[in-house]
N, C-alpha and C positions, 0 to 999 in steps of 0.2 A: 472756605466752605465749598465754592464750586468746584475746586482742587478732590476734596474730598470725597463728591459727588460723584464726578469724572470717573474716581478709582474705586466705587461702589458698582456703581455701574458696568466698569472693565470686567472686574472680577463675578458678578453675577450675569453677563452675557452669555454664555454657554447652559445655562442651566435655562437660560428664556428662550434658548433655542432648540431646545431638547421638545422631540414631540412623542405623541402616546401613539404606537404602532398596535391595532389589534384587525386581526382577524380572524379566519377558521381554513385549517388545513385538511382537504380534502380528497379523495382517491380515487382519480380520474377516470378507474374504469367499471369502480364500486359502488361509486356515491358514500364511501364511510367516510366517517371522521378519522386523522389519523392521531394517534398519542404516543406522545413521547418523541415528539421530531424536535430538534435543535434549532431555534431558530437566532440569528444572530446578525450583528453588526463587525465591526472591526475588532473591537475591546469588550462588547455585551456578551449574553447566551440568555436567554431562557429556554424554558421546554413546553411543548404544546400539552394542554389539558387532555382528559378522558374523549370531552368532549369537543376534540380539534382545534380551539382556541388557544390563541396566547395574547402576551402584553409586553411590547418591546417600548422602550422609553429610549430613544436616539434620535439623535444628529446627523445622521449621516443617512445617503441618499440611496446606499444600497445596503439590501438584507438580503442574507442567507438562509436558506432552508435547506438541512439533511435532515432524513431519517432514513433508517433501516431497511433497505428491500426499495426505494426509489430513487429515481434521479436525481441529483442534486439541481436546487432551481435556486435563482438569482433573481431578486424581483426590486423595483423603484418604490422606496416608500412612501414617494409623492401621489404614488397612486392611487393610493387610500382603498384597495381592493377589501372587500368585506368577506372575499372566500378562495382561497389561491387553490388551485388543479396542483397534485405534484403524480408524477407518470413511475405505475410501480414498472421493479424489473426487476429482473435475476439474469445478472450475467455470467454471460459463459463467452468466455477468450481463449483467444488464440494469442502465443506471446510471437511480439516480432524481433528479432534478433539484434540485436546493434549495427550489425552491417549491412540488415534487411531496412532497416528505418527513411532509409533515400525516398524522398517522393518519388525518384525514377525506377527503384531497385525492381526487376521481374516478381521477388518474395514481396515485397510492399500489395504490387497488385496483386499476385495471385489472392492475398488473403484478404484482399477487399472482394474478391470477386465470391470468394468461397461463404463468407458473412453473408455478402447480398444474396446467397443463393438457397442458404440455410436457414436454420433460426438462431445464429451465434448473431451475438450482437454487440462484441465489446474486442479490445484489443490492450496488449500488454505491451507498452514500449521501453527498453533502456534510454532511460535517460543520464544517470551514470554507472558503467558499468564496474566489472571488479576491480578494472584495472584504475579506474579513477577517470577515466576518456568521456567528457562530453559528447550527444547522440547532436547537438547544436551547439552555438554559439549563444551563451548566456552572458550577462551582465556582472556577472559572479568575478569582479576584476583578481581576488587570489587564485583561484583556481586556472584562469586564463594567466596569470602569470607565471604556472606551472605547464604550461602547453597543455591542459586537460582538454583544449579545444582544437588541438593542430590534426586527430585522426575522426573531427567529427564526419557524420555520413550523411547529417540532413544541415542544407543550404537554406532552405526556406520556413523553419517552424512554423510558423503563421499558415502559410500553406497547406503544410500536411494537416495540420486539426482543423483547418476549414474545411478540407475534404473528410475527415472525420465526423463532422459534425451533418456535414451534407449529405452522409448517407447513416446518418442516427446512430453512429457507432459509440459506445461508452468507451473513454481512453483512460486508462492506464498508465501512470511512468513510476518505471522500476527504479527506485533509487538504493544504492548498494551504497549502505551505509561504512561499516569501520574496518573492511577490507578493499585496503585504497593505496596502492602500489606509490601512485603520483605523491598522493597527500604526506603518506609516509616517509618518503624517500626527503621530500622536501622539509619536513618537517619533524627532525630528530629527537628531538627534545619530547615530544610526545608520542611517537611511534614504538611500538611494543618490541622491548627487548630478552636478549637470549638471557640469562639468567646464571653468563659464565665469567672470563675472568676479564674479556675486552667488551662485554657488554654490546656486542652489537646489533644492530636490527633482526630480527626474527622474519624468517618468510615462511610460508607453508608449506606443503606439497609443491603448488604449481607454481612458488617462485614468486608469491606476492606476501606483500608486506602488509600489517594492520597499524591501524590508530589504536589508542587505550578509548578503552572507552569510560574509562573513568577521567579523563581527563574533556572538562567542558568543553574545549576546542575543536575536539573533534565533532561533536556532536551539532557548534555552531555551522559548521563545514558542510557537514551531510543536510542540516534544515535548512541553509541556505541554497541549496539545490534545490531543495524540493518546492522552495519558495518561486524559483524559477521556471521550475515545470509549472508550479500553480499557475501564474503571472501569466502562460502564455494559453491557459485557457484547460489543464487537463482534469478529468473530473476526480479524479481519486492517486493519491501516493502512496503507493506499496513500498514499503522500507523491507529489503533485504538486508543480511548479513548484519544484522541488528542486535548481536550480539555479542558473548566474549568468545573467543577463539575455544572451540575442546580439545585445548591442551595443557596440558599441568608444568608446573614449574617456567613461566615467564615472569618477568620482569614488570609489575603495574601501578601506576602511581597510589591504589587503595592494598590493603589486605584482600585478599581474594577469595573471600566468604559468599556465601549462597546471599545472607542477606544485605551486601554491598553489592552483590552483582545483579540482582532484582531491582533495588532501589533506583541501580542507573537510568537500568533500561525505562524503568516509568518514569524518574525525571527528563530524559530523553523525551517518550511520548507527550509528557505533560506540556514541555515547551514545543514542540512540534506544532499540538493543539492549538496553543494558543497564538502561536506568528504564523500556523497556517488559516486560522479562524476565515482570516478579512478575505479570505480566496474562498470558502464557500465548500473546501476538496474536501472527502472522506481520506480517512488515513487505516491503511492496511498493515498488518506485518507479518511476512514470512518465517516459519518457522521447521523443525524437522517435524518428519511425521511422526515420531514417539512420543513427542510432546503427549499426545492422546492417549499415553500410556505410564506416564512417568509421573509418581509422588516427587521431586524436587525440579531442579531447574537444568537439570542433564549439565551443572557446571557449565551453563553459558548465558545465564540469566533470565531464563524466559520461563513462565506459566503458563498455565490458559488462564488461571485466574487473573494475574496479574495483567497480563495483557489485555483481558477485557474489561478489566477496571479502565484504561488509558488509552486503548485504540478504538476504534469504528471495526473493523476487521479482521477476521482470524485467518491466515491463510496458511497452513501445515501443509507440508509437501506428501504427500498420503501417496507416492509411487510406490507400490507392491515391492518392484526389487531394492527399494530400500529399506526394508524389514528383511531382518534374518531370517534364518533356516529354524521351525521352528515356531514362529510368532502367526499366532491364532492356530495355534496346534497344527499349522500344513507347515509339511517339511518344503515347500517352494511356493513362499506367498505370491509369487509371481502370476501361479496360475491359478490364483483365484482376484483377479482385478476387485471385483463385485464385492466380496465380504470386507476385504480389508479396507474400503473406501469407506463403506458402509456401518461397518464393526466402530473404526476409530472415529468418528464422527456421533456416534450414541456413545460412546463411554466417554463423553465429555460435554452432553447436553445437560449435564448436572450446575456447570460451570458455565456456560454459555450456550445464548437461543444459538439453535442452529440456524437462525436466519441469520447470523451474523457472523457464520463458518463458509468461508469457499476455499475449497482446497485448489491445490495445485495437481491435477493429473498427469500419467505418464503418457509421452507420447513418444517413447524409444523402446529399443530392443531391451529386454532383460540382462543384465550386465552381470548377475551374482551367480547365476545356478546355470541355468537350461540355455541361457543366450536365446531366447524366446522371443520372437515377432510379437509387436505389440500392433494388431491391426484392427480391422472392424469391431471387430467382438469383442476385444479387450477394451476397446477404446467405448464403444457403445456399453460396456457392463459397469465401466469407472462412472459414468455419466449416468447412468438409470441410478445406480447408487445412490448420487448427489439426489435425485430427483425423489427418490423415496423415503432420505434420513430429512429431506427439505432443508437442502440448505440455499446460501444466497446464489448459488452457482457453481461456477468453476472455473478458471485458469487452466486449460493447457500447453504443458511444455515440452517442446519439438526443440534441441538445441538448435538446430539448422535451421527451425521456422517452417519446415516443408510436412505439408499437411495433404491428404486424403480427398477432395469434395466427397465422395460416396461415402464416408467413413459417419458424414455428419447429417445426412439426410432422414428421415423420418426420426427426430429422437423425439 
């Protein structure tokens, strides 16, 4: 009988340890209530009421709070707080380059200096890039047995987001998800092949090789990374390259239908969700900028709907010169920064709030038509754009990382 007792007790322990978490989520510079913020534990979710409230029933000592347009906040739920502050924003980044990411690098400071000077407030870091190369030294023991870690560029993780956080910076890491040179090379049996008579690895244009993305393994690979970036503190994971290759006739472990390759990509996000949960990150996904323009999945698997059914984030690459000759009826979208940000960003508010669209802006020469300076004015017209379709911000991309101060002053 006391045998019995003993293993009553065992097995009801956890449920006597379970406590009722409620509060009211609020908008530290509004006084509103906020609705519809996520609020969570490791393995829970709920979502806050009309009227800011929620009811989390956990164990566990720390909760999660996202929503939309604010900073993600981490709170003790011993606290027993009866009204949590969460701090809105709309970020607008500068991305830092992989070889810029050094706490020492001259590109590291200049763009901390450029932020503190402006009113840009966030940063985009590689954390792995296309080639598959660790930006640090992760815990990720396959991929380090792959040398993804031997051309890292930051010595100190911990370091650099302390300094990040020391001067309010939101961070960013770019995980480039199923084009991965390393991963692929090491791993044959699942790397996308040619579709002739030896069968062998596919590589793209510049020489790099992809994962299937139909194949779960890969998918573990790229969420394990981003579990890494999580772990060491970063507020949000943008998933690049999050899709199938656009090109016809490979080799993949599914049929290669529109709606196999849809399905991936949100079981993809789906599990991403949920082993990124207990980290508290928003998750983003890169996408091309026609997406805003395209009835199917441009054959690479991606929506707007679909995507913001499963991610936190829309991020379409809305650079002018990559829209043809043509697209919004100018024969060189190039020289009109302004519309074409603005244009694709409303024919998609049908599908998703634009508070929940930041695109990615150009911050290079024109490469298709005119070979056209992207300077002040283009760059300030990409950016009023954002600011009048309201969306969550923007991402700016400088491949180099080398940016203007004057360019970002009075926006």
């Amino acid at each position: 009988m006391i045998k019995f007792l003993l293993t009553i007790t065992v097995l009801l322990l956890p449920t006597f340890l379970l406590a009722d978490f409620r509060a009211k989520l609020i908008d530290t510079n509004t006084s509103k209530t906020i609705f519809n913020a996520t609020v969570s534990d490791s393995t829970h979710f709920t979502k806050s009421h009309k009227d800011g409230t929620f009811y989390l029933k956990t164990s566990e000592n720390t909760i999660h709070i996202k929503a939309y347009g604010y900073r993600p906040k981490s709170i003790n739920s011993d606290d027993n707080a009866s009204q949590i502050f969460l701090e809105p924003i709309t970020v607008r980044a500068l991305y830092l380059t992989f070889w810029g990411a050094s706490n020492n690098s001259k590109t590291h400071k200049k763009i901390i200096n450029i932020i503190n000077k402006t009113n840009l407030n966030a940063i985009v870091v590689d954390v792995k890039n296309e080639y598959g190369s660790t930006s640090f030294l992760t815990s990720f023991e396959q991929a380090n047995s792959y040398g993804a870690h031997k051309n890292r560029t930051n010595r100190n993780i911990q370091k650099f987001i302390a300094k990040m956080k020391a001067n309010h910076i939101y961070t960013i890491a770019r995980i480039v998800c199923f084009k991965d040179e390393i991963q692929a090379s090491h791993n044959p049996d699942y790397a996308i092949r040619k579709n002739d008579e030896n069968q062998t690895i596919w590589r793209n244009h510049d020489n790099m090789a992809w994962v299937d993305p139909f194949d779960t393994r890969s998918h573990d690979y790229a969420i394990r990374m981003a579990e890494e970036a999580a772990k060491v503190g970063f507020d949000e994971i943008n998933f690049d390259y999050i899709r199938f290759p656009a090109k016809d006739g490979l080799l993949l472990k599914k049929e290669n239908t529109q709606k196999n390759r849809i399905k991936t990509i949100e079981q993809f996000l789906d599990t991403a969700q949920s082993r990124l949960r207990k980290y508290g990150v928003f998750i983003s996904v890169d996408t091309y900028g026609n997406i805003c323009w395209s009835k199917d999945d441009n054959g690479i698997g991606q929506t707007v709907s679909s995507l913001a059914a499963h991610a936190d984030y829309l991020a379409p690459m809305l650079y002018p010169s990559g829209f043809s000759s043509g697209s919004f009826y100018f024969k060189y979208p190039a020289d009109h920064p302004y519309a074409v940000v603005y244009r694709s960003v409303k024919n998609i508010q049908d599908r998703i709030d634009t508070k929940r669209v930041r695109p990615w802006l150009q911050y290079f020469r024109d490469y298709t038509h005119k070979r056209r300076e992207y300077k002040k004015f283009e760059i300030q017209e990409q950016i009023r754009a954002t600011k009048d379709i309201n969306t969550s911000g923007f991402m700016m991309w400088s491949p180099s990382s080398k940016y203007n101060l004057n360019y970002f002053h009075s926006l």
